[in-house]
PDB file with SEQRES, HELIX, SHEET and CRYST1 records, atoms N, CA, C and O in Angstrom:
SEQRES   1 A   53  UNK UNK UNK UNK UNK UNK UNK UNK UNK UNK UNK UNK UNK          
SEQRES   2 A   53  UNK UNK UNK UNK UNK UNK UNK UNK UNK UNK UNK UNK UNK          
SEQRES   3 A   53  UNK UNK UNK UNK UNK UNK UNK UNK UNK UNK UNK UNK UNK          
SEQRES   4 A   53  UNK UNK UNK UNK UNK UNK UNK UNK UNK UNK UNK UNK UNK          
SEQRES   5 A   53  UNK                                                          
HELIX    1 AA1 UNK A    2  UNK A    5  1                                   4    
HELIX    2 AA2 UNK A   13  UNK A   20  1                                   8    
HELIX    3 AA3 UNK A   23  UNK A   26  1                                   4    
HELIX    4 AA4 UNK A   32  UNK A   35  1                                   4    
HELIX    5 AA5 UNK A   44  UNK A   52  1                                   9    
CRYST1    1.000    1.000    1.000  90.00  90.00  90.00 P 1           1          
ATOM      1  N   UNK A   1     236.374 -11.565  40.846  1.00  0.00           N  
ATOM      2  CA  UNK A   1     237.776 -11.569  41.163  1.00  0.00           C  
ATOM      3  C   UNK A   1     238.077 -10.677  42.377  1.00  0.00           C  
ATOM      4  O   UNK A   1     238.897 -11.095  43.195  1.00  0.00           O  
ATOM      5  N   UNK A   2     237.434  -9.374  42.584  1.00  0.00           N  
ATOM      6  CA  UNK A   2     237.484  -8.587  43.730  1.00  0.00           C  
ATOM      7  C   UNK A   2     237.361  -9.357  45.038  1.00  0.00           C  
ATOM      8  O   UNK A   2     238.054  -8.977  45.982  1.00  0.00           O  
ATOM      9  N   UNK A   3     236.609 -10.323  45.178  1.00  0.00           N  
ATOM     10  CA  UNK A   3     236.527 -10.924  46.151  1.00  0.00           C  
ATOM     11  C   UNK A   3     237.315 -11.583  46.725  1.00  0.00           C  
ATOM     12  O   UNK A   3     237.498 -11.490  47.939  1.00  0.00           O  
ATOM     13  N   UNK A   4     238.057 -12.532  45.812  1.00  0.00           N  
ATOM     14  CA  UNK A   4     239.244 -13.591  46.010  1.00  0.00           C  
ATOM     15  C   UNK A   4     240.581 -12.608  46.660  1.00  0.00           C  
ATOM     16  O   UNK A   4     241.415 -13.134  47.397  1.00  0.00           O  
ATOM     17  N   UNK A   5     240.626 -11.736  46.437  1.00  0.00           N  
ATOM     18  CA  UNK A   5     241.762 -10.473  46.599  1.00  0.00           C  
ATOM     19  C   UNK A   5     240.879  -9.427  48.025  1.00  0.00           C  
ATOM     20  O   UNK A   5     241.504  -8.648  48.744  1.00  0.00           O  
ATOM     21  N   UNK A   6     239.921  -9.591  48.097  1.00  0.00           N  
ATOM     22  CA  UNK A   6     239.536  -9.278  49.986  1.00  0.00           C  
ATOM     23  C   UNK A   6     239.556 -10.424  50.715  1.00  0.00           C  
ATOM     24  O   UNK A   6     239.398 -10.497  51.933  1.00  0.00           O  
ATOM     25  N   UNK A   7     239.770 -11.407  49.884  1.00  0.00           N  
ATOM     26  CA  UNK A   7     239.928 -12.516  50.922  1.00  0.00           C  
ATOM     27  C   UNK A   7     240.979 -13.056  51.429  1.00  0.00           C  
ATOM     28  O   UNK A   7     241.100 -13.940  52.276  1.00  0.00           O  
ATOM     29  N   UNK A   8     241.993 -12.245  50.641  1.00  0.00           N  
ATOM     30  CA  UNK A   8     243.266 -12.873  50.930  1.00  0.00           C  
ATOM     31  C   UNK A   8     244.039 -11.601  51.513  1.00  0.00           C  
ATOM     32  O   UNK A   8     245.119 -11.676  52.100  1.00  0.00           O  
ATOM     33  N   UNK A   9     243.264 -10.311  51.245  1.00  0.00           N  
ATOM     34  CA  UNK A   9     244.140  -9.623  52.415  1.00  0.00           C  
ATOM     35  C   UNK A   9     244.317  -9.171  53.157  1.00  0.00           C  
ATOM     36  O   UNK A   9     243.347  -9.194  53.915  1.00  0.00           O  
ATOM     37  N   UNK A  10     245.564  -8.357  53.728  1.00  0.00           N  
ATOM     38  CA  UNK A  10     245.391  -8.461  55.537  1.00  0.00           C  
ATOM     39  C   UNK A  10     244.770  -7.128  55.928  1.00  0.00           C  
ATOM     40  O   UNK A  10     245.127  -6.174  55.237  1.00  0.00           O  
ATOM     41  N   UNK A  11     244.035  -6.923  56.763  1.00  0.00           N  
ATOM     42  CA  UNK A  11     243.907  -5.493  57.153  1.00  0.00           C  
ATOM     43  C   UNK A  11     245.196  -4.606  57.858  1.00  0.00           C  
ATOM     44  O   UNK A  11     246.131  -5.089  58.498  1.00  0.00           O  
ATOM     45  N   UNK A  12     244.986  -3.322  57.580  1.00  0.00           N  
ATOM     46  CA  UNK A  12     246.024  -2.591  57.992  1.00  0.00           C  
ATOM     47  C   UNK A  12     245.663  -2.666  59.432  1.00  0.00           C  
ATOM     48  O   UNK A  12     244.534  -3.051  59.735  1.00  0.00           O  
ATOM     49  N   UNK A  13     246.890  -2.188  60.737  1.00  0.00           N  
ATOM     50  CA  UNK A  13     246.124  -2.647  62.140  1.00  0.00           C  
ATOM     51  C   UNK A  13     245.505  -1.039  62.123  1.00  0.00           C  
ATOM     52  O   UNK A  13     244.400  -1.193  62.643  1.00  0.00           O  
ATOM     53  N   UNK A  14     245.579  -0.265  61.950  1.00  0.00           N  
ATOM     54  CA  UNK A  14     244.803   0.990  62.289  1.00  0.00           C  
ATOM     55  C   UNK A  14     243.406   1.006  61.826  1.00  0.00           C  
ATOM     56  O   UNK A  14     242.527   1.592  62.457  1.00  0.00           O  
ATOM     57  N   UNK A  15     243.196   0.377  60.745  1.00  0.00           N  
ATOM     58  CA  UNK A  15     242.123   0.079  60.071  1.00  0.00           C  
ATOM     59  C   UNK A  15     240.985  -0.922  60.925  1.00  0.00           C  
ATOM     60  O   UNK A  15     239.797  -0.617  61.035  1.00  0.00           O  
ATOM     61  N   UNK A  16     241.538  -2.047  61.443  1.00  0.00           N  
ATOM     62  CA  UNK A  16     241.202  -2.962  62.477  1.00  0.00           C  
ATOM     63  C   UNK A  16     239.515  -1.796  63.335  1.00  0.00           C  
ATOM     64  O   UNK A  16     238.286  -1.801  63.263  1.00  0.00           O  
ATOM     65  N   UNK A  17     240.541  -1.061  63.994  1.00  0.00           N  
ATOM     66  CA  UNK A  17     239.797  -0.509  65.094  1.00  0.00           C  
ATOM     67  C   UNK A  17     238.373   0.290  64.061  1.00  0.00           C  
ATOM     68  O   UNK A  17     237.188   0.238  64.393  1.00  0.00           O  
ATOM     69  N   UNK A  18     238.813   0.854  63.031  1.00  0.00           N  
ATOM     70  CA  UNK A  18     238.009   2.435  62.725  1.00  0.00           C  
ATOM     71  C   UNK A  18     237.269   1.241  61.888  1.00  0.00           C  
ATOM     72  O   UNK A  18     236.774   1.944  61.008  1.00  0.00           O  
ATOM     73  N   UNK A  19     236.858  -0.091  61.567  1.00  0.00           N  
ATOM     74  CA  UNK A  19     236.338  -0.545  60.126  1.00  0.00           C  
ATOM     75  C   UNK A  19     235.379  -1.319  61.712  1.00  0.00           C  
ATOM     76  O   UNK A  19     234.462  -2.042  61.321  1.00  0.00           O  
ATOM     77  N   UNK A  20     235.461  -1.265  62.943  1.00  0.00           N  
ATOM     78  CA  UNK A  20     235.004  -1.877  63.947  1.00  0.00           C  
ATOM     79  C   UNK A  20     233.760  -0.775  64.592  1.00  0.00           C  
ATOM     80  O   UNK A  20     232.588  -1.001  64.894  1.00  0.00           O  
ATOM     81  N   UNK A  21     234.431   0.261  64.638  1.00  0.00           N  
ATOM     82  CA  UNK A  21     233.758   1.677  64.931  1.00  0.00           C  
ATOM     83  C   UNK A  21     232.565   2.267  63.874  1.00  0.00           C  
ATOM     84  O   UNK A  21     231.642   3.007  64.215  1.00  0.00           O  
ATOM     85  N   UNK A  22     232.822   1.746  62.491  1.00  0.00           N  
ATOM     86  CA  UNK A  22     232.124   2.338  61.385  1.00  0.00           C  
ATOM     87  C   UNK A  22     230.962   0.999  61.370  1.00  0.00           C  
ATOM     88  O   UNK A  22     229.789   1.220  61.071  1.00  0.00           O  
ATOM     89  N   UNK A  23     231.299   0.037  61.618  1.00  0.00           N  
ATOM     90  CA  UNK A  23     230.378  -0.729  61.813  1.00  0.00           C  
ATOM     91  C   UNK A  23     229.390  -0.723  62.636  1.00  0.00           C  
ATOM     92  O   UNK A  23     228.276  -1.147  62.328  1.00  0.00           O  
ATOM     93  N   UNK A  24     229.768  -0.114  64.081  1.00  0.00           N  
ATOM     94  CA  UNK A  24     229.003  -0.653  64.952  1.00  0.00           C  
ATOM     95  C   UNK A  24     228.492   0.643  64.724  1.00  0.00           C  
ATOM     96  O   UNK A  24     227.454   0.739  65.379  1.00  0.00           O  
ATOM     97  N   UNK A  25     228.832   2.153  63.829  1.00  0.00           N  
ATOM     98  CA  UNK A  25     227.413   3.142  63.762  1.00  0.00           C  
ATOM     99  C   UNK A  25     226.525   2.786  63.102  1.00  0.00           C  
ATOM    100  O   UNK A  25     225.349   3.104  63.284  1.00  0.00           O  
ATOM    101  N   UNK A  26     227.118   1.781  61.881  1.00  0.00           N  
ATOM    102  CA  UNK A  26     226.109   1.708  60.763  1.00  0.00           C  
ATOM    103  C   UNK A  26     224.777   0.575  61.390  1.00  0.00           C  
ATOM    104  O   UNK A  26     223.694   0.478  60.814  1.00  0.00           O  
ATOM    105  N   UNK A  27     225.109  -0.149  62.561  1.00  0.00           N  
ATOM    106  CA  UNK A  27     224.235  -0.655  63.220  1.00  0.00           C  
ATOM    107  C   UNK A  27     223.178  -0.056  64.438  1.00  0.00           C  
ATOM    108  O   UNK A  27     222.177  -0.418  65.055  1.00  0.00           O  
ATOM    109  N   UNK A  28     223.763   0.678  64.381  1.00  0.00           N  
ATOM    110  CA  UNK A  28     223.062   1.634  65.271  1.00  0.00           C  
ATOM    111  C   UNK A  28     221.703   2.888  64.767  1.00  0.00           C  
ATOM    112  O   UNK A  28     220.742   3.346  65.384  1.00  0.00           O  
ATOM    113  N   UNK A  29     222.261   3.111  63.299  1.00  0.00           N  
ATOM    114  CA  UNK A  29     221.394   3.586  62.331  1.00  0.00           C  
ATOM    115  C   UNK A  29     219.585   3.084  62.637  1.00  0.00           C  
ATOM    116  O   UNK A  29     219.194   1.918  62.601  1.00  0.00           O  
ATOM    117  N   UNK A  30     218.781   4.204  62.903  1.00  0.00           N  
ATOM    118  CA  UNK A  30     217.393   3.212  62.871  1.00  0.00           C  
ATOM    119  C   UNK A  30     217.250   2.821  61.359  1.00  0.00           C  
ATOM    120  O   UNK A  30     218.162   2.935  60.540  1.00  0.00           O  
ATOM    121  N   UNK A  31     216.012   2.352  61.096  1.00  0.00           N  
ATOM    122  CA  UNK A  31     215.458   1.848  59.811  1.00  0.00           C  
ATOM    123  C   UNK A  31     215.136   3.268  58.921  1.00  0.00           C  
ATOM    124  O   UNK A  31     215.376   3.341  57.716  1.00  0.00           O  
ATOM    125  N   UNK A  32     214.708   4.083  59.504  1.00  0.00           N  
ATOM    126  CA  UNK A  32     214.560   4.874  58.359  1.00  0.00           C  
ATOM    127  C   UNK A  32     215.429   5.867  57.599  1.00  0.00           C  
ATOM    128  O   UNK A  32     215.357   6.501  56.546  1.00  0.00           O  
ATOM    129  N   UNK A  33     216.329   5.709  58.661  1.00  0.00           N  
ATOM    130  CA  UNK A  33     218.086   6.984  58.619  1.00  0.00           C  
ATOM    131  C   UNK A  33     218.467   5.415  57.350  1.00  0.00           C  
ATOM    132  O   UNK A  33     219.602   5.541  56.891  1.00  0.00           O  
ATOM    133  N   UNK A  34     218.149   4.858  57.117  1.00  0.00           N  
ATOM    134  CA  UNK A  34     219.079   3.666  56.596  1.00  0.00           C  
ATOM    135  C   UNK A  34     218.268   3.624  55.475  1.00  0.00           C  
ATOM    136  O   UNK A  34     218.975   3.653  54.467  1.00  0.00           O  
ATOM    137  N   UNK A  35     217.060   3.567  55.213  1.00  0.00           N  
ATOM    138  CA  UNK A  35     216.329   3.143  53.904  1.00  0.00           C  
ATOM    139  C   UNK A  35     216.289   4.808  52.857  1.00  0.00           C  
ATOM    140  O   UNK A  35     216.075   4.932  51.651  1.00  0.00           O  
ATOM    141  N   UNK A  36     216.666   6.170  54.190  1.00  0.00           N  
ATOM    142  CA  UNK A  36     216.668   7.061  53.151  1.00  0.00           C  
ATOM    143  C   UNK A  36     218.323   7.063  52.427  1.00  0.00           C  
ATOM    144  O   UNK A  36     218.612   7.657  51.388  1.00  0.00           O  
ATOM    145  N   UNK A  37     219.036   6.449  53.061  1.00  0.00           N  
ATOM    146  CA  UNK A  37     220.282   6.585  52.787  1.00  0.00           C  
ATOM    147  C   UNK A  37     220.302   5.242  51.369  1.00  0.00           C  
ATOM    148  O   UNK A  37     221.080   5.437  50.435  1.00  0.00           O  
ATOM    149  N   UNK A  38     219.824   4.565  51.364  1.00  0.00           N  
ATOM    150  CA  UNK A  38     219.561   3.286  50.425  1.00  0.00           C  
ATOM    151  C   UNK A  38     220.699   2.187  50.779  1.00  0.00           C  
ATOM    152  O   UNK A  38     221.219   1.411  49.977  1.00  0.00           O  
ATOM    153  N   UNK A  39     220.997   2.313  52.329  1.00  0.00           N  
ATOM    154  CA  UNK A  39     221.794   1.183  52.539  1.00  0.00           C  
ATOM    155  C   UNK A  39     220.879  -0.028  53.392  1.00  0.00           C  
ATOM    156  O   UNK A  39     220.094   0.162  54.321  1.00  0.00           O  
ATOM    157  N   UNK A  40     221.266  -1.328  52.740  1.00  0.00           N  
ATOM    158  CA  UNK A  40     220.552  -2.228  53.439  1.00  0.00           C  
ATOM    159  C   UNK A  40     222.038  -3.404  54.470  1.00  0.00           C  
ATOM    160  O   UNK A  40     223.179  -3.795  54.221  1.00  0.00           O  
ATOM    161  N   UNK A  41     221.336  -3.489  55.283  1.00  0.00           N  
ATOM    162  CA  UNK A  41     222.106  -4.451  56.259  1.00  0.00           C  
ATOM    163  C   UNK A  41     223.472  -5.557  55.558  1.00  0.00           C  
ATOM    164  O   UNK A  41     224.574  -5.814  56.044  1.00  0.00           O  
ATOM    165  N   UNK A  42     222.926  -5.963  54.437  1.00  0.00           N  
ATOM    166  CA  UNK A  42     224.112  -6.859  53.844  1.00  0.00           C  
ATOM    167  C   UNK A  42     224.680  -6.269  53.244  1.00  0.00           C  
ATOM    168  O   UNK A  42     225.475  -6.829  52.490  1.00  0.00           O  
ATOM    169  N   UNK A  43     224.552  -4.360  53.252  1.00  0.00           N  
ATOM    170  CA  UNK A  43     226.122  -3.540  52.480  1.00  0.00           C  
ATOM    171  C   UNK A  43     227.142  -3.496  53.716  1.00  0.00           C  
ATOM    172  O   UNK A  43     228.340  -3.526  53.433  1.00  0.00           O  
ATOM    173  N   UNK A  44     226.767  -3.427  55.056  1.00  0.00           N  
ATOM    174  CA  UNK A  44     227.271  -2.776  56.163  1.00  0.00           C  
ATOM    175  C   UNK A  44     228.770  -3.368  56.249  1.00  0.00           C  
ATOM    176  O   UNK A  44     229.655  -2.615  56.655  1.00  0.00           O  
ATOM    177  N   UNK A  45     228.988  -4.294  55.992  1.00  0.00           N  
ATOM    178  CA  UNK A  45     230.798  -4.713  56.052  1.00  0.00           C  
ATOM    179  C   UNK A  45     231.381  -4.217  55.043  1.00  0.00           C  
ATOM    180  O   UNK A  45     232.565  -3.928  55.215  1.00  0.00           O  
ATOM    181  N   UNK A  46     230.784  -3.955  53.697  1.00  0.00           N  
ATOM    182  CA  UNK A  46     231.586  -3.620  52.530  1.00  0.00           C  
ATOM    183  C   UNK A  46     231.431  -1.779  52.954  1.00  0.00           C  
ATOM    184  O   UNK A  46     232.521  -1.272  53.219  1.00  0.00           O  
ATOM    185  N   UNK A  47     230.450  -1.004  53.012  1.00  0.00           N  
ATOM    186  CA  UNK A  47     230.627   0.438  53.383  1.00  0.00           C  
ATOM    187  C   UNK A  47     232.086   0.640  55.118  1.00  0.00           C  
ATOM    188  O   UNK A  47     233.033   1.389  55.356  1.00  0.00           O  
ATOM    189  N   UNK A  48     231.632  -0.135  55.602  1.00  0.00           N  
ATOM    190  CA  UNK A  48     232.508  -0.321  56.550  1.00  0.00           C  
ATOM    191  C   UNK A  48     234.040  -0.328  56.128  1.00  0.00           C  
ATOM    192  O   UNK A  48     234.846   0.578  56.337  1.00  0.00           O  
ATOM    193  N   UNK A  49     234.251  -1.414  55.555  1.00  0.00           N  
ATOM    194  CA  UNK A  49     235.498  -1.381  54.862  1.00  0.00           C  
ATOM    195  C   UNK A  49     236.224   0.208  54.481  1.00  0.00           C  
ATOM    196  O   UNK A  49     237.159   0.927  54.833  1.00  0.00           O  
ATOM    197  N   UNK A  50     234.721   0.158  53.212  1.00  0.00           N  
ATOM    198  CA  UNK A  50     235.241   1.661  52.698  1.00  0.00           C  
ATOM    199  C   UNK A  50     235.458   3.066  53.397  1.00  0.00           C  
ATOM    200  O   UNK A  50     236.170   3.956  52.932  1.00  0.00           O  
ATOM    201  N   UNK A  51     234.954   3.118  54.229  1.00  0.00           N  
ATOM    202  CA  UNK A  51     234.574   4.217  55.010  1.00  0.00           C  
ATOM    203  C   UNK A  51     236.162   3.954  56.268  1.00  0.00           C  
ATOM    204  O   UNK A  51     236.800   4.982  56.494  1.00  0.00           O  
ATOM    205  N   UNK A  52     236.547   2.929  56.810  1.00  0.00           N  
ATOM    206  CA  UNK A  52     237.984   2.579  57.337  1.00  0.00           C  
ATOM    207  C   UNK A  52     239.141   3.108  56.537  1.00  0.00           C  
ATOM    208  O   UNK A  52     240.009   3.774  57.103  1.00  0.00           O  
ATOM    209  N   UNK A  53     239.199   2.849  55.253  1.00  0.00           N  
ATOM    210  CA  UNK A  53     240.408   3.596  54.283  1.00  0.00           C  
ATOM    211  C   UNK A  53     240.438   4.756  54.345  1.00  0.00           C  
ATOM    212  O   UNK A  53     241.266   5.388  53.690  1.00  0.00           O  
TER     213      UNK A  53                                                      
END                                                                             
């Protein structure tokens, strides 16, 4: 059900920019800053999200 309810809503516009910014560090992360952290590539939009609020 969580899903159906991120799918339908809007981002705040301040959020826009910083959920854009948190992304593009978490891509920037090498492989091993990332596997000690236990995040893998298909969390990076949902930590993103969270990390924007």
């Amino acid at each position: 059900m969580a899903f159906r309810t991120e799918l339908f809503s809007r981002p705040r516009p301040g959020e826009q920019t910083q959920y854009g910014a948190h992304l593009a560090l978490l891509h920037v992360m090498c492989k091993a800053d990332r596997s000690d952290l236990g995040v893998r590539p298909a969390d990076f939009p949902r930590l993103a999200r969270e990390l924007a609020r």
